[in-house]
VEXSEMI-609227 format. One record per residue (C-alpha): residue number from 1; y, x, z; residue in one letter. Coordinates in Angstrom, 1 decimal, padded with zeros to 4 digits. Each point is the difference from the previous one (the first is absolute). Layout:
+-----+--------+--------+--------+-----+
:   n :      y :      x :      z : res :
+-----+--------+--------+--------+-----+
: NUM :      Y :      X :      Z :   A :
...
+-----+--------+--------+--------+-----+
//
This chain:
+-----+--------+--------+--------+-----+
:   n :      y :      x :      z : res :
+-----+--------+--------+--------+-----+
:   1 :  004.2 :  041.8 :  017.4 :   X :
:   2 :  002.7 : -002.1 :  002.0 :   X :
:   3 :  000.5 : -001.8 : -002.8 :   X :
:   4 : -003.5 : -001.1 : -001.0 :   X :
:   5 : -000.7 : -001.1 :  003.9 :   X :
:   6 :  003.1 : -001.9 : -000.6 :   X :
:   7 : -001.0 : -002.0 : -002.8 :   X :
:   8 : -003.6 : -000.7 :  001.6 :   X :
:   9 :  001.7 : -001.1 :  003.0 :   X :
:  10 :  002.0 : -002.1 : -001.7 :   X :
:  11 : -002.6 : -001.6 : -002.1 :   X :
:  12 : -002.0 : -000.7 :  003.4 :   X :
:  13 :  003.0 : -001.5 :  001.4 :   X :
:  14 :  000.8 : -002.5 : -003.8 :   X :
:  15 : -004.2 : -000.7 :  000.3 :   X :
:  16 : -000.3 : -000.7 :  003.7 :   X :
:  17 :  003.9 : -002.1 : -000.6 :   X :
:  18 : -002.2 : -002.1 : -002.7 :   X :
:  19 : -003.0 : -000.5 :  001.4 :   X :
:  20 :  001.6 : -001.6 :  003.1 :   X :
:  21 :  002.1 : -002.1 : -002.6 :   X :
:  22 : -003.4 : -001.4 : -001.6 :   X :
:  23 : -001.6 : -000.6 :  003.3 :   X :
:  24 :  003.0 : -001.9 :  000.8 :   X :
:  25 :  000.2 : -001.8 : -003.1 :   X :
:  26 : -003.7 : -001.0 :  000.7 :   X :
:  27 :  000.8 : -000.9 :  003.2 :   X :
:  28 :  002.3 : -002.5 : -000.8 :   X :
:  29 :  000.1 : -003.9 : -001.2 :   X :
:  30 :  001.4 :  001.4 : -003.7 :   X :
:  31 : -002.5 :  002.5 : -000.1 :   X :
:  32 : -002.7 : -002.3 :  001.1 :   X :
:  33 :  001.2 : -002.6 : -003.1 :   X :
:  34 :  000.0 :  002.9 : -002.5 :   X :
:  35 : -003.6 :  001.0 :  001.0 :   X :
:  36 : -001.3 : -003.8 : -000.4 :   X :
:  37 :  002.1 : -000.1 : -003.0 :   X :
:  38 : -001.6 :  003.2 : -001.7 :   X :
:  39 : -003.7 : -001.7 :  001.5 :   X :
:  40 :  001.1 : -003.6 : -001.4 :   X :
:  41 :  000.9 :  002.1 : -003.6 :   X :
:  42 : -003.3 :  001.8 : -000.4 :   X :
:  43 : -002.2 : -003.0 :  000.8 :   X :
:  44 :  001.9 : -001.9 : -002.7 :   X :
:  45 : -000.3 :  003.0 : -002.5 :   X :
:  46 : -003.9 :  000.4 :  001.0 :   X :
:  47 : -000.6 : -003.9 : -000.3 :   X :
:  48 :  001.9 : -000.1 : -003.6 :   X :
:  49 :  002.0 : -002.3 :  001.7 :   X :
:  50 :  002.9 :  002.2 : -001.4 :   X :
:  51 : -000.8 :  000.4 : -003.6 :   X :
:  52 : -000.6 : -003.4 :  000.1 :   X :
:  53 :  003.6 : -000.8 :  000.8 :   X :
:  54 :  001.5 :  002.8 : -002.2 :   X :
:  55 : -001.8 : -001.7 : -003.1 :   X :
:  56 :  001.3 : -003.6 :  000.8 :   X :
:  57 :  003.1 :  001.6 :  000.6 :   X :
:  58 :  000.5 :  001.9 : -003.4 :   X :
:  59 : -001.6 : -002.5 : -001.8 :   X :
:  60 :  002.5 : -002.6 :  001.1 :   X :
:  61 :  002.9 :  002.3 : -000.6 :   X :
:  62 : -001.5 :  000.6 : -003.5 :   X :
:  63 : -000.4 : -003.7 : -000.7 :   X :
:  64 :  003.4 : -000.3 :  000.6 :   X :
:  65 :  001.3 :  002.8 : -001.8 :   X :
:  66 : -001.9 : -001.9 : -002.7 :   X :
:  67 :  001.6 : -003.2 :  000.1 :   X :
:  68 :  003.2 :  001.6 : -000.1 :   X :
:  69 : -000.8 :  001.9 : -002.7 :   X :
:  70 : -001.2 : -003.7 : -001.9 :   X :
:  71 :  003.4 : -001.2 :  000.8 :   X :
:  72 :  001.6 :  003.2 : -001.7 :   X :
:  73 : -001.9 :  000.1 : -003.4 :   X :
:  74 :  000.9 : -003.8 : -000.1 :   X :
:  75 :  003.3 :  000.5 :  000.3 :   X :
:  76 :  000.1 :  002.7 : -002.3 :   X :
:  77 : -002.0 : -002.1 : -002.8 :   X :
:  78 :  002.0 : -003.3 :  000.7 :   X :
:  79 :  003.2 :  002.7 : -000.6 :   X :
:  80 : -001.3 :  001.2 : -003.2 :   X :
:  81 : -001.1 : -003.8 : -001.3 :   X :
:  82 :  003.7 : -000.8 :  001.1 :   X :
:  83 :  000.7 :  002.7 : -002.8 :   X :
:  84 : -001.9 : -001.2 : -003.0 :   X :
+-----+--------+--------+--------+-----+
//
């Protein structure tokens, strides 16, 4: 029985310990910027403002994984002409 009342007490003390973090945290500048960060963030998701930019992004990256791959198969074929 000692034990168990314990181990509640405990976890009131670690939940009351963390909820007076958070409020802290939300209290201050850093926790202020995080919350307009996370508000910035879902506007851009909701807007498509995001998957917009990801598919820009990745096509770029594939266009140039492209290219290099040109510029590899012509190596390879200019080193197998060099062959014959």
């Amino acid at each position: 029985m000692q034990l168990q009342r314990d181990l509640e007490s405990g976890l009131q003390e670690l939940g009351s310990s963390i909820r007076e973090a958070l409020d802290d945290l939300e209290a201050s500048e850093t926790g202020q910027r995080l919350k307009a960060d996370v508000e910035d963030l879902q506007a851009r998701a909701h807007s498509g403002e995001l998957e917009t930019k990801a598919r820009t992004e990745l096509k770029h990256a594939l266009d140039l994984a492209n290219c290099e791959l040109e510029k590899l198969a012509e190596r390879w074929k200019a080193a197998e002409d060099s062959k014959h």
